[in-house]
C-alpha positions in Angstrom: -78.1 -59.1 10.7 -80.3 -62.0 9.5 -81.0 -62.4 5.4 -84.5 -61.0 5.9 -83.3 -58.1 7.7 -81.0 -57.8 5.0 -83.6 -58.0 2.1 -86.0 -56.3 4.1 -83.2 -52.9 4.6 -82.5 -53.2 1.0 -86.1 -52.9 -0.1 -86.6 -50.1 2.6 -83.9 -48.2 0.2 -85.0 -48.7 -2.8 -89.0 -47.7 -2.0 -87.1 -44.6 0.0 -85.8 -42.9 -3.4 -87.8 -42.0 -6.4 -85.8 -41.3 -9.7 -86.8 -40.2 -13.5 -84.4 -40.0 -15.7 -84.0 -37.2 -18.6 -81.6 -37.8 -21.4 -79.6 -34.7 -22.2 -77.6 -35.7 -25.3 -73.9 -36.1 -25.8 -74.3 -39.0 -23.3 -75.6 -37.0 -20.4 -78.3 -37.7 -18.1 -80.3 -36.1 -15.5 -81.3 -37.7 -12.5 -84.4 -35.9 -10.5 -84.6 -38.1 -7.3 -87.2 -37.6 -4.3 -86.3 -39.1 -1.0 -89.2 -39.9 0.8 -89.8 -38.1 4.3 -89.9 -41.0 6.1 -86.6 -42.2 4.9 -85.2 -38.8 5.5 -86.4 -38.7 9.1 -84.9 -41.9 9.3 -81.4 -40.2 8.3 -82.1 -37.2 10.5 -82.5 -39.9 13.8 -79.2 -41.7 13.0 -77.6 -38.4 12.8 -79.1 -36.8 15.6 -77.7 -40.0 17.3 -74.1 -40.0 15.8 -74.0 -36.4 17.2 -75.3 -37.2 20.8 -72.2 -39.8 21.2 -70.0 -36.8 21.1 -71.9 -34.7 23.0 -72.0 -33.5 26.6 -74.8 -32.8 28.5 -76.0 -32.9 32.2 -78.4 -35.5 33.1 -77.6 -37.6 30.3 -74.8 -40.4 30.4 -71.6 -39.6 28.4 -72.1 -40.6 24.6 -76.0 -41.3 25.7 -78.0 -38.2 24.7 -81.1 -38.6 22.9 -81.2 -37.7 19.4 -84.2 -35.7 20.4 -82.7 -34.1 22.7 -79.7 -33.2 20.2 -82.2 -31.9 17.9 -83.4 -29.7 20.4 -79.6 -28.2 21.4 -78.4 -28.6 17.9 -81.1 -27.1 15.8 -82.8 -29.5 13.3 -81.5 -27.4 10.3 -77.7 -28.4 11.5 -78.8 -32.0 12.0 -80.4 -32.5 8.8 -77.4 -31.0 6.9 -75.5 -33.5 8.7 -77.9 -36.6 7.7 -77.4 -35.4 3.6 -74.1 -35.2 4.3 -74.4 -38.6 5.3 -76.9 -40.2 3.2 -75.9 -38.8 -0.5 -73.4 -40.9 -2.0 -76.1 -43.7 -0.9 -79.1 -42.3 -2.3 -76.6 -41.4 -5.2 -76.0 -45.0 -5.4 -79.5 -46.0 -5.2 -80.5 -43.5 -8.1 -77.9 -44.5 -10.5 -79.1 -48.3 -9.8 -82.6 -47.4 -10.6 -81.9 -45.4 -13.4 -80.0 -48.5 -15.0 -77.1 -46.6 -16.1 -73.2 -46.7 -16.3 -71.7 -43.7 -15.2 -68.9 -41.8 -16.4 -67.1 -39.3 -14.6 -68.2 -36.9 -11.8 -71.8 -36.1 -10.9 -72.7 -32.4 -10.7 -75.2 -32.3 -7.7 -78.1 -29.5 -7.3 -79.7 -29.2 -4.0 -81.0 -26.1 -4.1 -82.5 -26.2 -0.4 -83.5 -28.3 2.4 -87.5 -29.6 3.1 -89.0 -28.5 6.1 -90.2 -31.8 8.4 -92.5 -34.0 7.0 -91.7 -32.8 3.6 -89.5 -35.1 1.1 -86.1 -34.3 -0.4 -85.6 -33.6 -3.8 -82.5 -32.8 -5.8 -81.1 -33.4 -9.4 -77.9 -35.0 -10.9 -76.1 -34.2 -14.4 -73.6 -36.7 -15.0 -71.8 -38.7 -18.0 -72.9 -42.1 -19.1 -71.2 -44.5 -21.1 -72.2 -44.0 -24.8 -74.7 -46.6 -26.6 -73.5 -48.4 -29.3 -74.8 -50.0 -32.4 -73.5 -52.9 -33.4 -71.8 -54.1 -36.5 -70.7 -57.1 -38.1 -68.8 -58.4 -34.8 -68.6 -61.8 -35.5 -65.1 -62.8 -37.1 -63.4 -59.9 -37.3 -60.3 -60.8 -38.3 -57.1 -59.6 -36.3 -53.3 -59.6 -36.1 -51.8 -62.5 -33.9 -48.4 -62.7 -33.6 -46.1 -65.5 -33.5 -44.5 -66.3 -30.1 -40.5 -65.9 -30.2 -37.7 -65.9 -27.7 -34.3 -64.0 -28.5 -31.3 -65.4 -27.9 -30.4 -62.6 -26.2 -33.3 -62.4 -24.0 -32.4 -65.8 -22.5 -28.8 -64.8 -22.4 -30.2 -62.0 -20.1 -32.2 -63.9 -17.7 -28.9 -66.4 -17.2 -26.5 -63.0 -16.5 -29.8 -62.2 -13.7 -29.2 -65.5 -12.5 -25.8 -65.0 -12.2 -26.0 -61.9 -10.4 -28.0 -63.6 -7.8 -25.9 -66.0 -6.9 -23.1 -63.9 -7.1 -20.7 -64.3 -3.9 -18.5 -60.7 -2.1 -14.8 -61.8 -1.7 -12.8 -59.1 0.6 -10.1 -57.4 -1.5 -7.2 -56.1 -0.6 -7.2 -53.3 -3.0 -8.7 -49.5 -3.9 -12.8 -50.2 -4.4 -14.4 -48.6 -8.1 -17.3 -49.0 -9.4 -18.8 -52.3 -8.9 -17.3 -52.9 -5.5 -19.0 -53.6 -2.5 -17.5 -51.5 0.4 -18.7 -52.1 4.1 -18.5 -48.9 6.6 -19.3 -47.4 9.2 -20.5 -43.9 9.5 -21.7 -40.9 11.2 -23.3 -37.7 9.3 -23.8 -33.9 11.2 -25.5 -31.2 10.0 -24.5 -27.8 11.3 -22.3 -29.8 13.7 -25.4 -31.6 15.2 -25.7 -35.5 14.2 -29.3 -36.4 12.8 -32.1 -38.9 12.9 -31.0 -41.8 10.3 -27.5 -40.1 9.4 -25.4 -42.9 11.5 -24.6 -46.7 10.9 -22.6 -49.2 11.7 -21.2 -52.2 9.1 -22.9 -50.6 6.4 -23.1 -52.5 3.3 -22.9 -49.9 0.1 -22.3 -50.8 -3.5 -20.5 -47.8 -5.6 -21.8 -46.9 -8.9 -25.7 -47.8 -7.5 -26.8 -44.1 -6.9 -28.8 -45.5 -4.0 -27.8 -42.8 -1.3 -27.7 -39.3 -1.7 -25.8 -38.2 -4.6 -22.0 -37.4 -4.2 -21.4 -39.9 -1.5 -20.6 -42.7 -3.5 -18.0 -41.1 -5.7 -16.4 -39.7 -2.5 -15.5 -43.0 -1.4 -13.8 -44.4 -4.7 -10.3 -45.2 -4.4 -11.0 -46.2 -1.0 -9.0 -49.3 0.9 -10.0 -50.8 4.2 -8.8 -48.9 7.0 -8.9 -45.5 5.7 -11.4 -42.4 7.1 -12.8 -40.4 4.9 -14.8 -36.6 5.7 -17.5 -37.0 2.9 -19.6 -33.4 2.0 -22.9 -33.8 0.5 -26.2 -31.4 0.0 -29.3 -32.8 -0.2 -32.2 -32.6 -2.5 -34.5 -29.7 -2.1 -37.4 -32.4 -2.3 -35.4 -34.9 -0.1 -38.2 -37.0 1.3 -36.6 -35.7 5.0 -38.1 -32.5 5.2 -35.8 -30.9 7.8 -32.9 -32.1 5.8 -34.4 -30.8 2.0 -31.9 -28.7 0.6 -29.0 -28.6 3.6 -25.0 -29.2 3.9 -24.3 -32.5 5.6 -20.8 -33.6 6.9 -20.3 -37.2 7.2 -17.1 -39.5 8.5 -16.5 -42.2 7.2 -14.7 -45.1 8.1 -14.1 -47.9 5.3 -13.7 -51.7 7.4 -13.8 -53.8 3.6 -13.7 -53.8 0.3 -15.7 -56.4 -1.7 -15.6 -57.5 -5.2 -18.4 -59.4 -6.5 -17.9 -62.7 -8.4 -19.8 -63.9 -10.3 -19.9 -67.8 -11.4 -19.2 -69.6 -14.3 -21.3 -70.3 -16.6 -20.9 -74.1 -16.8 -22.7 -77.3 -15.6 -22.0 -76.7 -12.4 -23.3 -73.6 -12.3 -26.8 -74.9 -14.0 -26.8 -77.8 -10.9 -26.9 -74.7 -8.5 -29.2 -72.5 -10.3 -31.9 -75.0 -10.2 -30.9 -78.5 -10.7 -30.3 -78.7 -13.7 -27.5 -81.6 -15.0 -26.4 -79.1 -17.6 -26.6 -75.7 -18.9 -27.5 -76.3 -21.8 -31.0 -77.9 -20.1 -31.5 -74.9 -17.9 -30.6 -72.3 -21.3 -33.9 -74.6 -22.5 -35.8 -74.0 -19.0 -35.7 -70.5 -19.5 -36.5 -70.3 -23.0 -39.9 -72.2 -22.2 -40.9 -70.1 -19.2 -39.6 -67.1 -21.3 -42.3 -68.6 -24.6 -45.0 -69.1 -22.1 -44.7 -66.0 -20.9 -44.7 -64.4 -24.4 -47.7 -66.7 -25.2 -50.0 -65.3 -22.5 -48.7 -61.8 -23.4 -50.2 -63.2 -27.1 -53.6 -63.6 -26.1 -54.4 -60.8 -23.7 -52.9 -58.6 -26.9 -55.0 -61.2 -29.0 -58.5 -60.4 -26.9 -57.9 -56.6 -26.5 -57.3 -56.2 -30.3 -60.4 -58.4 -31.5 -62.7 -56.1 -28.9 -60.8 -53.3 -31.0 -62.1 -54.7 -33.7 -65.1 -55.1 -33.0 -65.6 -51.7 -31.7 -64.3 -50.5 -35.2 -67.7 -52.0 -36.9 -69.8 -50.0 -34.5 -71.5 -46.7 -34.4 -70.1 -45.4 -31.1 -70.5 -41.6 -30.5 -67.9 -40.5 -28.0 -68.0 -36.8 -26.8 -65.2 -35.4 -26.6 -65.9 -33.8 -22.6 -66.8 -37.7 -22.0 -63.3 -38.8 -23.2 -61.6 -35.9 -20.3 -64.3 -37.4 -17.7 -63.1 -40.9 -18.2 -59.7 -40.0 -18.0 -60.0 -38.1 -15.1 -61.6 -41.2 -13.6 -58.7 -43.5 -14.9 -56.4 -41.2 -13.2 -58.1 -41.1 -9.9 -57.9 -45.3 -10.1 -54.5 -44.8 -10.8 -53.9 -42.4 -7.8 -56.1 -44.4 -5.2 -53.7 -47.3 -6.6 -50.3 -45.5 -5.8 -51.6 -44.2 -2.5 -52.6 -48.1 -1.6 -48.8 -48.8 -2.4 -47.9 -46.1 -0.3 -46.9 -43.6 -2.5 -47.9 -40.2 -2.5 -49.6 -39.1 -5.8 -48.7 -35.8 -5.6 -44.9 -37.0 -5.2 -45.5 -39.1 -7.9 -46.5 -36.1 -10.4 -43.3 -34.0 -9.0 -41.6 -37.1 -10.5 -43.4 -37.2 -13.4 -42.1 -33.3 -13.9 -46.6 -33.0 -14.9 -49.6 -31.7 -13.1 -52.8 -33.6 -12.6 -54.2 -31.8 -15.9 -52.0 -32.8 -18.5 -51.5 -36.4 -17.4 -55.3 -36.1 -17.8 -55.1 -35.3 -21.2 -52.4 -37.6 -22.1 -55.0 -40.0 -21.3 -57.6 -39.4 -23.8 -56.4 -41.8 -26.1 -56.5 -45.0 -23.6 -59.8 -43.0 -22.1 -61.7 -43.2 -25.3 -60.5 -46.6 -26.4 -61.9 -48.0 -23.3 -65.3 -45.9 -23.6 -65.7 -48.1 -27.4 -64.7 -50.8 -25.5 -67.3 -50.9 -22.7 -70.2 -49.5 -25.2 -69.5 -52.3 -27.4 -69.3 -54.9 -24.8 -72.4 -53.7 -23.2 -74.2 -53.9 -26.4 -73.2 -57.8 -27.0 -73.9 -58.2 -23.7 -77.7 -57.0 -24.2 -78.2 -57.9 -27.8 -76.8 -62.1 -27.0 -79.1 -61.8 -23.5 -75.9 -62.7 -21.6 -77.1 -63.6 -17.6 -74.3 -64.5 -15.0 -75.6 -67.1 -12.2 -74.6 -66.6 -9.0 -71.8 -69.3 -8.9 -70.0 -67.7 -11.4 -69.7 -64.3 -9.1 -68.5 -67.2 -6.2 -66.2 -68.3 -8.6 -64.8 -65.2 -9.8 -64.6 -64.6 -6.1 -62.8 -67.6 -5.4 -60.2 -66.3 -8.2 -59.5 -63.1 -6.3 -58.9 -64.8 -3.4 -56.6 -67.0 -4.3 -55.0 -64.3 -6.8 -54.3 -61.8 -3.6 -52.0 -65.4 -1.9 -55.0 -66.7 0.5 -56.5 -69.6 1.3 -58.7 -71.1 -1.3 -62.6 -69.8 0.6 -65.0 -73.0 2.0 -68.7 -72.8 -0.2 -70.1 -70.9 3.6 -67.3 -68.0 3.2 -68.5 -67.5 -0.5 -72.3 -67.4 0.0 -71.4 -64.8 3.0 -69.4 -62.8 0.6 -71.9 -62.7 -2.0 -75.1 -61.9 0.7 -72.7 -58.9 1.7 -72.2 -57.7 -1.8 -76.2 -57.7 -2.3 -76.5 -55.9 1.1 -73.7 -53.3 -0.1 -75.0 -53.0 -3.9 -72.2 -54.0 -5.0 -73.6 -57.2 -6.7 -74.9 -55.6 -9.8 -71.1 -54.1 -10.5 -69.2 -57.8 -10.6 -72.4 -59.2 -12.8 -71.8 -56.7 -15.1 -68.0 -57.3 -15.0 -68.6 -61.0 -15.8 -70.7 -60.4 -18.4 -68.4 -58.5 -20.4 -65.8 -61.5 -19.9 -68.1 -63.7 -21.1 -68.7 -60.9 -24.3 -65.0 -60.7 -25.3 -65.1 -64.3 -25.2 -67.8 -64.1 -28.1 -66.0 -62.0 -29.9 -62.4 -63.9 -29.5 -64.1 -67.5 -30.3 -65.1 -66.0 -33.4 -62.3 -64.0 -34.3 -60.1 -64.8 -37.2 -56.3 -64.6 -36.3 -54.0 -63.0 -39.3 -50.5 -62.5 -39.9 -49.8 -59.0 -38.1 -47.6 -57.8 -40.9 -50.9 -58.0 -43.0 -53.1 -56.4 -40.4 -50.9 -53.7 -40.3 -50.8 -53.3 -44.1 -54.6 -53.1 -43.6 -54.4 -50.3 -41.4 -52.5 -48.6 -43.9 -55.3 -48.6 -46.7 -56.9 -45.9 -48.4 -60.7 -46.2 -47.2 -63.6 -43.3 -48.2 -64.0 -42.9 -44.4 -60.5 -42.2 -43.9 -59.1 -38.3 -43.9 -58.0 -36.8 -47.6 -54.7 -36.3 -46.3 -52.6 -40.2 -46.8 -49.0 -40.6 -45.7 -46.8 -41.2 -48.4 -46.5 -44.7 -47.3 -49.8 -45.8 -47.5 -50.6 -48.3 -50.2 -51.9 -47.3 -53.0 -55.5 -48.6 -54.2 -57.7 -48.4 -57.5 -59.8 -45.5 -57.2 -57.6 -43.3 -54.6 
């Protein structure tokens, strides 16, 4: 599709939907939105035709009918159902755009009938909205930085992982314990009748991991090369292998070697293999750098989220308390769309957890409303210090994700395409805003004062008026309390 027909679709859109906005309180809003009849029609046509591709009628080419024609069969009722189906989330979209808010949470939808032809579409939306804050003194707050620090031991601990890496398996001939390395080979029957994944051959297996299913490994200590061992296991009721969850399996065993692990000295020579190094003593001071910088960049994300803390604790910021659940029911969704990307089932993940969706929900509130003060009070810099973001700072920060996710570093063409496809999909207006409150936590960290944390925790600890009546015994005590 060419740029006009790209600016041309997206003004099409936005003249299709009509929205006014009604403010509700306790940061709710309602949306009444009219969708043009033309614009439905429109819908109605695509649908029609997304239907005809699937259907089959005589006289028409498979995949070919006309969306007339499917109109006709279908019934338009059916087919205009279909095209709201459809078109929603985009008129949603559109709405929300218009309406210049921030959403929080799910929307609660009324569409209490469908128009007849020629006739627009109406419905209305209630949903959250991130709350409005009014600023206070945001400008050096001041804020507990830490020191950056290595321990000896923590450095002692990245050599002994270094160590275990190049660690070498020497064949014993001796009984294998914990530790040991044994290599076997096996088969495993249940009910007599040998099972998908249940034989191998050469089988590397470390005792003392708990890495297969539990009982086998201790079955096998004492073990030498040579012997044969029957080894009786049951497996988990939630065993990933669901015609295996919660049965007897038999398995033989035959041990071919046992394998200690050594580990290497830690000398010189040791420092030459790990990396170089001419002595240990210069890789012991290696890793304490990487291990400072580390801690340094740890420093000043804790730094930045503690100064928009901060500042969020000088604002007016009235949070609702059925906002706070929205947004963590939102965080958690993020979380679960994240885990299913990873390829983990969410639902496995809460068995794990030993919670339902609910009360990891609830758990949430805390980080949920911290984040709500945090966005209100970014938003309200943002606006109040007239912050703009230029397109070539969305190319950049699309550059950045780029080369974050291991590719290629994109040629100037690949970024203007990028950002002409995030105008087409709306999905400009979301990384401008994202920028912008970069660009506000900036403000406040430039201006920030750093403090001695053990003082900005003594702070926190303060008798104030706005604080409750009830003080902890260890609070400090302060003329007037």
């Amino acid at each position: 599709m060419q740029t006009w027909e790209l600016a041309l679709s997206s003004s099409l859109a936005m003249a299709a939907v009509k929205t006014t906005t009604q403010e509700l309180g306790d940061s709710r809003v309602r949306l009444e939105v009219e969708v043009e009849s033309v614009a439905l029609e429109r819908e109605v046509q695509s649908a029609a035709g997304q239907i005809g591709k699937e259907m089959k009628i005589a006289g028409f080419r498979e995949g070919k009918v006309p969306p007339q024609v499917v109109i006709q069969r279908v019934g338009r009722d059916a087919v205009l159902d279909e095209a709201v189906r459809r078109a929603l989330p985009g008129w949603y979209e559109q709405a929300v755009h218009d309406a210049g808010i921030a959403t929080v949470g799910d929307p609660k939808l009324d569409l209490s009938g469908l128009p007849e032809k020629g006739s627009p579409l109406e419905f209305t939306i209630e949903v959250g909205v991130r709350p409005v804050a009014k600023l206070g003194d945001w400008r050096g707050v001041e804020v507990g930085r830490r020191e950056p620090q290595v321990a000896a031991d923590e450095v002692e601990a990245e050599l002994e992982r270094l160590r275990e890496s190049l660690a070498s398996l020497e064949t014993v001939d001796r009984e294998a314990a914990d530790g040991d390395f044994l290599v076997v080979d096996f088969l495993g029957t249940v009910d007599g009748e040998a099972f998908e994944g249940g034989e191998a051959r050469g089988y590397l297996l470390e005792l003392g991991s708990g890495r297969v299913v539990e009982g086998f490994e201790e079955q096998l200590r004492g073990a030498k090369a040579g012997d044969e061992r029957e080894v009786r296991v049951r497996f988990p009721d939630d065993y990933r292998e669901e015609t295996l969850a919660g049965r007897d399996a038999v398995f033989a065993v035959t041990v071919k070697e046992v394998k200690e692990k050594r580990l290497p000295e830690l000398d010189d020579e040791f420092a030459v293999e790990a990396g170089g190094y001419d002595t240990l003593e210069e890789l012991r001071g290696e890793i304490e750098s990487r291990l400072r910088e580390v801690d340094e960049r740890t420093i000043e994300r804790e730094f930045r989220e503690a100064a928009v803390d901060a500042a969020a604790v000088e604002a007016e910021i009235d949070v609702p308390h059925e906002l706070v659940h929205a947004k963590a029911h939102e965080m958690w969704h993020r979380t679960a769309r994240r885990l299913a990307g990873q390829g983990i089932d969410p639902q496995q993940y809460l068995q794990l957890t030993g919670k339902d969706e609910e009360q990891l929900v609830t758990e949430a509130e805390p980080d949920a409303e911290r984040a709500l003060r945090r966005e209100a009070v970014l938003a309200a810099i943002v606006e109040s210090e007239g912050i703009e973001v230029a397109d070539d700072e969305i190319k950049d920060a699309l550059r950045e994700a780029a080369v974050a996710t291991g590719g290629d570093e994109p040629s100037e063409k690949s970024l203007e395409r990028s950002l002409k496809r995030a105008r087409s999909e709306g999905a400009d207006e979301a990384l401008r805003e994202d920028i912008a409150m970069r660009k506000a936590v900036d403000l406040i960290v430039e201006s920030a004062k750093p403090i001695p944390v053990e003082q900005a925790k003594a702070r926190e600890k303060l008798w104030t008026p706005e604080k409750e009546e009830s003080q902890k015994p260890s609070q400090i005590w302060t003329p007037g309390s």
